[in-house]
Each structure stands twice: as C-alpha cells, then as structure tokens.
C-alpha positions, 0 to 999 in steps of 0.5 A: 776843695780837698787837698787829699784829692788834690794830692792824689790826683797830682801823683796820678798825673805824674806817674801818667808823665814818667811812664809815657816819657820812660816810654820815649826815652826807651823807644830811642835808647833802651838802655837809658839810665832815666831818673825824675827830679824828686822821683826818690820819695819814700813816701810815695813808693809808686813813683819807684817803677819808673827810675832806672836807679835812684838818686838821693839829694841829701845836701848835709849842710843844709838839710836833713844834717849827716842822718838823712841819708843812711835811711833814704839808702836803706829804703831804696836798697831795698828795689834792688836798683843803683841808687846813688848818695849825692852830696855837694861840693858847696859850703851850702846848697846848689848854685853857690858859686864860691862856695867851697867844702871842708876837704875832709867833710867831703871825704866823710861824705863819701866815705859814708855812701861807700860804707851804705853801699850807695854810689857817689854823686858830688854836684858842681855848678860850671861858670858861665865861662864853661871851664871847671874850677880847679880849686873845686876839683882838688876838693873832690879829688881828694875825696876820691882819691880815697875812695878809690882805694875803698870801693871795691869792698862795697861792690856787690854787696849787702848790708849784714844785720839783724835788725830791722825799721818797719816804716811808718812813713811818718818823718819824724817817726821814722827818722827818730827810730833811725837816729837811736839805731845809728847811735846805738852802732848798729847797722839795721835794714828798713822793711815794709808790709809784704818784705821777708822779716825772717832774717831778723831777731828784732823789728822796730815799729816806730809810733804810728805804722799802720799794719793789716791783718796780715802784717799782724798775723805775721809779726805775731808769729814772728813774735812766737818764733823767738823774734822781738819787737819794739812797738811805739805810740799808736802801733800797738795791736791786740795780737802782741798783747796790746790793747790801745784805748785811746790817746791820754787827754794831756798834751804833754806828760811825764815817765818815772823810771830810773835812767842814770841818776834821774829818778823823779819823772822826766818830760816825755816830750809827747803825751802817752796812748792809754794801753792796757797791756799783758806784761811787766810794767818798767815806766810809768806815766805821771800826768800834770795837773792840768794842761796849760792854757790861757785858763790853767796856767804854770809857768814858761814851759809846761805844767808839774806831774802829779806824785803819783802814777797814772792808772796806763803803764809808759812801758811794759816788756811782755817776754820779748814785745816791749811797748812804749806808750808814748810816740818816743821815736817822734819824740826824740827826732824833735827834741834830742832829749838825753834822758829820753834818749837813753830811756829808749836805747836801754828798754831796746837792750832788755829784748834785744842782744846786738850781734855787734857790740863796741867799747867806747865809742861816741855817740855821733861815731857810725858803724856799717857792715856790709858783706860781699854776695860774691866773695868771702869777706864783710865789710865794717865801716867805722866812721866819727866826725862830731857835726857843728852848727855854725850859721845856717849849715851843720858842718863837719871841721873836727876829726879827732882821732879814737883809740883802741876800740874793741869790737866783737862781731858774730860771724857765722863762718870760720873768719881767717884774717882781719885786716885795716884798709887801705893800709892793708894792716893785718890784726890780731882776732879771736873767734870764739863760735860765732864771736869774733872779737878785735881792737881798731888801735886807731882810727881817723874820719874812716876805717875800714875793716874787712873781715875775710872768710 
C-alpha cells in the first residue's frame, strides 16, 4: 500500500541479488569484471559495493542532453573505481539499426570522457547476419583515432579544482547546480556527508540538501576557516546565519535586483522560503497580488508583482555565506531562464574567486582540469560544440572554431612548459606566484592543454 515501502523493499531485494550472484561470479572467476544494468544510480549509493566498475549510459541524443554525464562521473569518481562514459554509435538510442552519428559528435563524446577521466564505452548493435558494419566502424574509428593520441593524460589522474557540489540527490537541484558550474568554466567535484571538504574554497548547497548535525557543525567551521558556501532554497540552517521559517504562500513570485539592463523584478520561476538571515541583503523578493486561480485570475502566465518588497531578503551574502532564498538551481535546470542564470553565476562570484578564469568563451563551451597523481603535469581540456534541437534528439553538427582564448590558471608548482596536444605545439606563459597565464591561439571541438611541472 505504500510506495516507500514498496521502494525499500525493492532495493533490499536487489542488493540481496547482486551480493549472492557477485558471490558466484567470483567463486568461478575472482578477478571478474561484474556490473548490473541500472547499478549507476547516484540516488541509490547502496548498490555501489556490488560493481567492480561503474558504467554511465548517457545516450546525449536522446536523454539527459551533453550535461548529464559530467555529474554522473564526478559522483562516481568518487569510489575510486573504473568508471566508464558510455555513449552510442546511433543517431538516437539503442537498436536503431541504421542509425548513424555525426563523425565529429562521436569524437566530442569521447573526447569529453577522456577529459572526465571516464573510459570510453561506444554500443553498436550486430545484424542478425553476425558481421560488423563497416560504416559503423569508420564512425568510431575516427573517434578513437583521436583518442588515441590524448588518453595517456587522463591516466591516473584526478580532476584539479576548488570547488565543490554537496548532493541533494534531488535531479533538478543538482543538475541545475552542475549546468551553472559548467558554464561558468569551471571544473568542480561533488561531495557528499562524511567526504573530506578540506581542499575547497567553496561549497555548493543546492535548494534541498538535508544535512545532520554534524555535517552543519562541520560546514560551519568550514565557514570559520575562510571557506565559502553558496546555499539555496530549504538548505539553509541556523549555525551560518540562516533561520528558515517556512515556505512563502505563493506559488510563484518575483526578485528585484540589478542583472545587466533588468532592473524592475523578473520571474524567479519558483517561490522564495521566508528566512530571516544575519547578513546584507542583495535581492529582494516582490509577491504577486494573488496566486492565480480559477477564482483569481490574470492573464496566460502568472500574476504581476506587487511594487513594493517583501518583508524576507531573495538574497543575502553575510561575510563569505551568501544564501538564495528561492530553489534557484531547481529553477534553472527547469526553465534555462538568462536573467536568472546570470542572478546566479554573479551572487557565486561575490563570495567566490575562480582559481581558473578565461577571456571570452561560450557559454556551452567546457572546461576540465585534470592532474597526473604520478607524474608532473595538468591536464586542460578545452571543449565547444553548441548543441541543437532537431526532432526528438539534441545533436552536435557545428564546430565553429574559437580564437585567441586567454587563460590564467593558479598553479602551485614551478610550471616549465606549456604545451598543445596532440600537435605538440609549445606556447608562451607567464607565471606570476601561483598564476600562470596563456593564450589558446585556436581551438577546434577539443584541445588539449598540458601544463607540465
């Protein structure tokens, strides 16, 4: 009668399978590579144990679009296992005989698993006359041919970055936090209660984490020592300076604060939690007159604010906490709103200095760093292709190239070369303490940059 239960029992059950046919597998073969359909599940960390390595099947084309994956790897990188990106030689999903992929988006692909530190896994289907297509293998072949001369600086190595996603394991939440990391070109990890958080300098809490006392005894010290933290929605907690009273009694409400040219309130897109909060206030919520209904009634869309503002703060940064008072990261993942988009990415920026900063660069544009746990160099993975909607697949068919991109870095170690693969082009760079600064005269789908030490 309950679906909790009837959840709970379903994942008792399973994890009852994959530990007795582990079991099995293992009594035979003890060195047997074992993974379960479905056993990637960051929502269900309990089926982790029981995967040798961890397969993420993010078809781009047809679900979950060229952001889905980035996160997925980041939560299971975590383990310390193998985990592989897996991708499709199809136009759209599995068993689509006939079916081919843009050459260069497969190339993308798979460039952007080597530049997550992910192996490459690329499903066909054979025809029922048991030979393979040799059309789908000039596809993947050219793929891999470029992989080929980029992987060795993804081996043994880990993503370089200071900050950091605490999961909410809410999608939307924490799909949203991901999208505006990734196009403000940064490279992030995602953390998680118990993780070590003492290598970052800012902490993502996206809308809806729930956290124990210990987890907020130890963001607040984080807080103490000089960290930042950007808090959302109903993450809020007394210890930062947050005291959350409840949810506001509209369904939908409005944020007056300066982005570019908007300066009257723009649709937040959600509704703000009534907080009141130590700190400056840098937004302001403005409710609508009413919420509309068959009774109270405006318009196609959604009610008009009321001029003045809300007795609650819609944002408020207190020395290096800045909170949001609305689900913004749920809010965006939902609607892709620009203003709110840049609401958001300019509130992070006033508690949080990026250790890696780029002149132009589009917004759908990435950027990785990786560096080697074994040998001296990092690893920056450039990548643009802006994807498109066309039917019921989002695609990649454009390339367009970017030019003279400046890039500055903070780097630790005494840095001697700069150096683009696989041309193996040596550039100039300066370093000034920790900043090491360089222009990417060009770049096409992928560079790589490798920064040696």
């Amino acid at each position: 009668e309950s679906y909790d239960d009837a959840r709970k029992y379903y994942e008792i059950k399973r994890i009852e399978l994959m530990k007795d046919l582990t079991g099995i597998v293992h009594e035979y073969a003890p060195n047997a590579t074992v993974f379960y359909n479905g056993g990637a599940d960051m929502n269900r960390p309990g089926y982790a144990p029981y995967q040798t390595h961890y397969e993420l099947e993010d078809l781009p084309t047809a679900w979950g679009g060229y952001d889905l994956m980035p996160l997925r790897a980041k939560f299971f990188e975590k383990y310390g296992k193998i985990f592989w990106g897996m991708t499709g030689k199809f136009h759209h999903a599995w068993g689509e005989f006939g079916g081919f992929k843009n050459k260069d988006a497969l190339k993308y692909e798979c460039a952007d698993m080597v530049s997550i530190g992910a192996s490459i896994s690329v499903g066909d289907h054979l025809h029922p006359l048991g030979k393979l297509d040799e059309s789908t293998y000039n596809v993947m072949g050219h793929a891999f041919n470029y992989v080929k001369e980029i992987e060795k600086y993804s081996e043994n190595t880990k993503a370089y970055t200071d900050i950091a996603i605490w999961m909410s394991h809410n999608y939307d939440a924490d799909m949203g936090a991901s999208k505006i990391v990734q196009l403000m070109h940064l490279e992030f990890d995602v953390v998680e209660s118990g993780d070590d958080i003492s290598k970052y300098n800012c902490i993502i809490l996206p809308d809806s984490v729930h956290l124990s006392d210990n987890d907020k005894t130890l963001l607040a010290k984080f807080v103490k020592n000089g960290g930042s933290l950007v808090v959302s929605g109903n993450s809020g907690f007394k210890e930062i300076g947050i005291d959350i009273k409840g949810k506001s009694e509209f369904n939908l409400d409005y944020i007056s604060c300066n982005i570019d040219e908007i300066v009257t309130p723009f649709l937040s897109y959600s509704s703000a939690y009534v907080a009141e909060c130590e700190g400056e206030v840098l937004a302001s919520v403005h409710e609508p007159y009413f919420n509309r209904t068959f009774r109270h009634f405006c318009g196609h869309k959604n009610t008009p604010f009321k001029p003045e503002a809300a007795s609650y703060p819609a944002l408020v940064k207190n020395g290096n906490v800045l909170y949001f008072a609305h689900s913004v990261f749920t809010a965006y993942n939902n609607s892709g709103n620009y203003v709110l988009e840049r609401y958001i990415k300019n509130a992070i920026e006033k508690v949080y200095d990026k250790n890696i900063k780029l002149s132009y660069y589009p917004s759908c544009a990435r950027i990785r760093v990786r560096k080697s746990e074994d040998k001296g160099f990092y690893a920056i993975h450039m990548l643009y292709a802006p994807p498109i909607n066309r039917g019921n697949v989002c695609l990649l068919e454009d390339f367009p190239p970017l030019y003279n991109t400046e890039i500055s870095i903070n780097i630790p170690e005494k840095v001697k070369r700069v150096v683009l693969m696989p041309q193996n082009k040596e550039i100039a760079f300066t370093q000034d303490k920790e900043k090491v600064s360089f222009c990417v005269d060009k770049m096409e789908l992928h560079q790589l940059v490798v920064v040696e030490f």
